[in-house]
C-alpha positions, 0 to 999 in steps of 0.5 A: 762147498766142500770145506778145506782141512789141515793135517796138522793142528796148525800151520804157518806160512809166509809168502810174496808175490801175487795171489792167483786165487779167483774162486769163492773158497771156505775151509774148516780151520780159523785163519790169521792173515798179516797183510804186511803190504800190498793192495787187496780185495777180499770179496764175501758174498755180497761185499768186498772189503777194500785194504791198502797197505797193512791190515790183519784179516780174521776168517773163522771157520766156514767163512765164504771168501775170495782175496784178489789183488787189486793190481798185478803189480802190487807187492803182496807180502803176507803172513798167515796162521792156520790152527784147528779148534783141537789146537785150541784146547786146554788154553785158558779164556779161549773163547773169549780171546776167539771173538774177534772171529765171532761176526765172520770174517774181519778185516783190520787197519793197522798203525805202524806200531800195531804192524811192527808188532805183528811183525816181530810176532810172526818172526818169532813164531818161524824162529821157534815154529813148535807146537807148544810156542805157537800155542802161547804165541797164539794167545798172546796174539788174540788178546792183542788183536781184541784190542784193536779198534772196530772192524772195516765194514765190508763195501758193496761189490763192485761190479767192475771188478768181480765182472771182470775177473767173471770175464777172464775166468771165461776166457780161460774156461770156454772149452768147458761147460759155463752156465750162468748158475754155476758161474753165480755160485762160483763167484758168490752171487745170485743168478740174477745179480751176475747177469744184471751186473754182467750187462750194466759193465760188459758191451754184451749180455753174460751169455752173448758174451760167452758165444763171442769169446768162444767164436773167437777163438773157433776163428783160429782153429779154423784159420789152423785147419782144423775140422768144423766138428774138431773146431766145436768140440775144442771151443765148447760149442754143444755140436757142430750145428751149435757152432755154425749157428753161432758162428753166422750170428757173429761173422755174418758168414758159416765157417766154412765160408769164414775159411774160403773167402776170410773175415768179413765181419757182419756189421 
């Protein structure tokens, strides 16, 4: 996995809205993230962190993650700092105020007071967006969040919820080459965890379930006109043979059948 980084020693941002990130992503820069509201899952390999309402996440450098929005509809306000270890030095007790960073990514609660004071924090920071008042601002926000209460534990994933977001990156994707390896990586777990946790949530095994969606929508072209050879280039299928196999497996009829008489799907 290549690692993200900044042209800048640091950067700050401020957003609303939805998160459409749904890949695994690390970067080589520490980041601060002020979730002021909203519902999230930040998921790691091997767990995901569940957060309600105001929480502030610390992700150090090369930190595996994914944050994903538990509901489409959530108000996800957030604000976030991003700075290098060059834009560290020279400030006193560094590394000691860096240890919250120390055990990988972290995710804290806070309390109304501890919010109100984040807020007024960043707000200052956009106010006076300098690299010498960030760079105080930033330790006096370091030594604050050292004094926070212990870290949410990370919960074990839940297969609901990372499978499904498997099965839209799917539908999105099935022009292109999808094998079960690379999906695994992509979303941050073994080969064999994807396909177990695949069967145990979805009505199909991951790969059945790839055929499908792709004959779903070789139907529409079809229905379109399009050519068999056109139909399996455009749904990913690896030739025209590849196609009509898979398409007798699912309808119970060849594409060109599926085309003359219409569906009749095998029961």
């Amino acid at each position: 996995m290549t690692l993200d980084k900044l042209k800048s020693p640091y950067e700050l941002y401020h957003a609303s809205g939805l998160n459409l990130e749904r890949e695994f992503t690390a970067h080589a820069y520490y980041e601060i993230l002020f979730i002021l509201n909203g519902e999230l899952d930040i998921s790691i390999p091997g767990g995901i962190y569940h957060s309600t309402g105001s929480v502030l996440v610390m992700i150090p450098p090369g930190a595996v993650h994914c944050n994903v929005l538990t509901s489409g509809s959530a108000s996800y306000t957030r604000y976030i700092f991003f700075f290098t270890e060059e834009f560290c030095e020279g400030i006193p007790d560094m590394d000691v105020l860096l240890t919250p960073f120390g055990n990988g990514l972290a995710i804290y609660e806070l309390n109304d007071q501890q919010k109100k004071d984040l807020l007024d924090t960043f707000e200052k920071l956009y106010r006076h967006n300098t690299m010498l008042y960030a760079r105080i601002q930033l330790q006096a926000l370091l030594f604050d969040i050292g004094q926070f209460d212990t870290a949410l534990s990370p919960m074990e994933p839940d297969g609901r919820n990372y499978i499904r977001t498997v099965a839209e990156y799917i539908s999105e994707h099935y022009r292109e080459k999808l094998v079960a390896e690379e999906l695994a990586r992509r979303f941050g777990v073994s080969r064999p965890k994807l396909l177990t946790d695949f069967k145990q949530n979805m009505p199909f095994s991951l790969g059945n379930y790839i055929m499908r969606e792709r004959i779903t929508h070789a139907r529409r072209y079809l229905k379109e006109g399009r050519s068999i050879t056109e139909t399996a280039e455009l749904c990913g299928f690896s030739s025209d043979t590849h196609l009509r196999y898979c398409f007798h497996t699912i309808m119970g009829m060849t594409p060109s059948e599926y085309r003359k008489n219409g569906e009749r799907i095998k029961e």
